[in-house]
N, C-alpha and C positions, 0 to 999 in steps of 0.2 A: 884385660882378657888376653889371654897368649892361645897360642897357637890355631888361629883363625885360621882358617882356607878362605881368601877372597877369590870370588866369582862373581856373575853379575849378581845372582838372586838367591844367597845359601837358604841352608834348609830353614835355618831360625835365624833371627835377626840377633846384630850384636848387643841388643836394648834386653833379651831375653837371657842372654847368658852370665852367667857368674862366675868368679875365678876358678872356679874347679871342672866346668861345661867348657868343650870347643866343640866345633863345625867337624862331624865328616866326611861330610860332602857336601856338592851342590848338584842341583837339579840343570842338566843339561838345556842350552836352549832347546824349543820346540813350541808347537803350535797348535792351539784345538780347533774345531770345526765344528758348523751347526747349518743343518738345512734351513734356506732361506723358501724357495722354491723346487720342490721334491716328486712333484707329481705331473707329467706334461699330458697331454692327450689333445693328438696331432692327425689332418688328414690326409691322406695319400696324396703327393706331387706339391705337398706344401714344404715351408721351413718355419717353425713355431720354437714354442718354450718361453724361453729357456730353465733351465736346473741350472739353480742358484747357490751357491754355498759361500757362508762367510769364514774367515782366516782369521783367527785374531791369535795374536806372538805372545809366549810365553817365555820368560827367563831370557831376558835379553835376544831371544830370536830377531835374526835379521837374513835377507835373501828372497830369493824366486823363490814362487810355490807356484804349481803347475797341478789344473785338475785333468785327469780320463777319465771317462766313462765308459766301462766293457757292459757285456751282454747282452747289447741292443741286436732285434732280428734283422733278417739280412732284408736288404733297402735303407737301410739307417742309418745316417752318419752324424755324430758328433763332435762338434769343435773343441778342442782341446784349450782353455786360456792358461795364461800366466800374469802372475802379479807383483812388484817388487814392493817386500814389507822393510822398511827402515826405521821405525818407529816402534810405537806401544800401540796406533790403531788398528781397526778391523778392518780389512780388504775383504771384498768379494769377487769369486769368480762365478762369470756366467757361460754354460754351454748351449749353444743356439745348436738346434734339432732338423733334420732335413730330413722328409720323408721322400723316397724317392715315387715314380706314379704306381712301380709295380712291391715297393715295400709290402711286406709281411703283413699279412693286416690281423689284431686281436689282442690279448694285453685283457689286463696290467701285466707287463712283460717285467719281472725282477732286475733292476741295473745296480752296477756300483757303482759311484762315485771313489775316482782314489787321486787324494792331494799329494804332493811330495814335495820335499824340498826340502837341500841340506840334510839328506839323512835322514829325515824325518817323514812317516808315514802315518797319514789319517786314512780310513774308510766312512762311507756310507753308504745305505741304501736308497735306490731312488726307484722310480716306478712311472711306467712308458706305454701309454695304448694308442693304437695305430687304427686308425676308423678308414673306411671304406672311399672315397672320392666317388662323388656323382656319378650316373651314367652320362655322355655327352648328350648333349639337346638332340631330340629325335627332330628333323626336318622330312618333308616332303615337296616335291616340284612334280611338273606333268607337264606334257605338249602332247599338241594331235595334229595329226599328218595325215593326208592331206589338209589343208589348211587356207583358203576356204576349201570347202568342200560341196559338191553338187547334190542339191534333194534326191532324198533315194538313196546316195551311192554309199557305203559306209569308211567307217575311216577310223585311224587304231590310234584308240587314247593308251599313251605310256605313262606313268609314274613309277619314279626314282626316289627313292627316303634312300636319306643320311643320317647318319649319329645314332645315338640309342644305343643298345645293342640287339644283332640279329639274332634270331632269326626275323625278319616282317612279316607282315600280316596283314593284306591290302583288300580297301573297298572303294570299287571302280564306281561310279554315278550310281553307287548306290547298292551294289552286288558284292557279294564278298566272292573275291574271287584267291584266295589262300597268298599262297606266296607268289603267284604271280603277277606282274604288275602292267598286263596289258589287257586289252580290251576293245571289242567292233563297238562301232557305234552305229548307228543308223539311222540320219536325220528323216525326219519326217515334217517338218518345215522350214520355211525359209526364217532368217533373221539371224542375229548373235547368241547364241545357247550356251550356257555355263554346265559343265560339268563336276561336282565336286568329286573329290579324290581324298582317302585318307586313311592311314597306317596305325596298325600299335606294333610296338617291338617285345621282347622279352621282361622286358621290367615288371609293367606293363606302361609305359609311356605309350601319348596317342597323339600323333600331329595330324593335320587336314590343309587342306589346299583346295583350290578349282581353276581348273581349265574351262578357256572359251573356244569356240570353232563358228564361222559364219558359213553359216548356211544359203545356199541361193539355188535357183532356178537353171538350172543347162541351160546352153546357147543354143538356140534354136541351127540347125545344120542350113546352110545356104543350097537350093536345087537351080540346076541351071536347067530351062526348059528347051 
């Protein structure tokens, strides 16, 4: 066989050729790709995934291959990896996914995937939905002041809710009393008396709690005769 082009991996082998056939050319190194992991769906203030793609060398390729991923909406960030192929196997790169708390939320968002290395460029499509992160736990506290407090005299139950989201929406020993979170009270006997207390917010999430207040009898006033 004369006038061969030796390279790593020509177009036709020399078992194929006959004295009147030569090579001419050879097929550059380079490298194909295939979705491993292509579809993430991830929640708000989390880091999930990852988008997975494998690497496998062609025509003697060797080197770094490095994945991006563009398109993602704003709060998103993706790790970029790199891999070093020296061989005939298949490497994979993985991108691990950061939602931020106030990320973009809605999807399947269209992504690229783009490999490179050495000159060489793969694409793919990958696809990104971003879910909503819980409201915070709705809580609820109270105190009443005065505390004990004297039969007869009244005395102002507060409650305070955390978390959720507002607006609140509060019911005092049993009154709804709107957004406001205060209230008389006005013992009418002696002893330890519980008061429940309890909020829904906007979601509609609903927390409850109760306050207690002791109740007693005035000091009788001391006369001097």
């Amino acid at each position: 066989v004369t006038g061969v082009q030796t390279c790593a991996l020509p177009i036709c082998t020399s078992s194929a050729l006959t004295n009147t056939q030569t090579v001419s050319g050879c097929l550059p190194p380079s490298f194909s790709i295939s979705g491993v992991s292509t579809n993430v769906q991830l929640q708000q203030g989390l880091t999930g995934g990852p988008f997975q793609v494998s690497v496998t060398p062609q025509y003697g390729f060797t080197g770094t291959v490095t994945m991006t991923v563009s398109g993602q909406p704003s709060g998103v960030t993706i790790t970029s990896p790199s891999q070093s192929i020296s061989g005939t196997g298949t490497v994979y790169l993985s991108s691990n996914v950061t939602a931020a708390s106030n990320a973009q939320v809605g999807g399947p968002y269209s992504l690229t995937a783009t490999v490179s290395g050495n000159g060489v460029t793969r694409t793919m499509s990958l696809s990104l939905t971003i879910t909503a992160a819980p409201p915070p736990t709705l809580l609820i506290t109270c105190n009443i002041l005065p505390n004990p407090v004297n039969l007869g005299q009244g005395a102002t139950l507060t409650a305070q809710a955390s978390g959720g989201i507002p607006p609140y929406q509060y019911t005092l020993n049993g009154v709804s009393t709107g957004s406001s979170n205060q209230t008389i009270l006005s013992t009418t006997s002696v002893g330890t008396i519980g008061y429940p207390v309890s909020v829904r917010d906007s979601q509609p999430q609903t927390a409850s709690s109760a306050c207690s207040a002791a109740s007693r009898c005035p000091k009788a006033s001391s006369r001097k005769s």
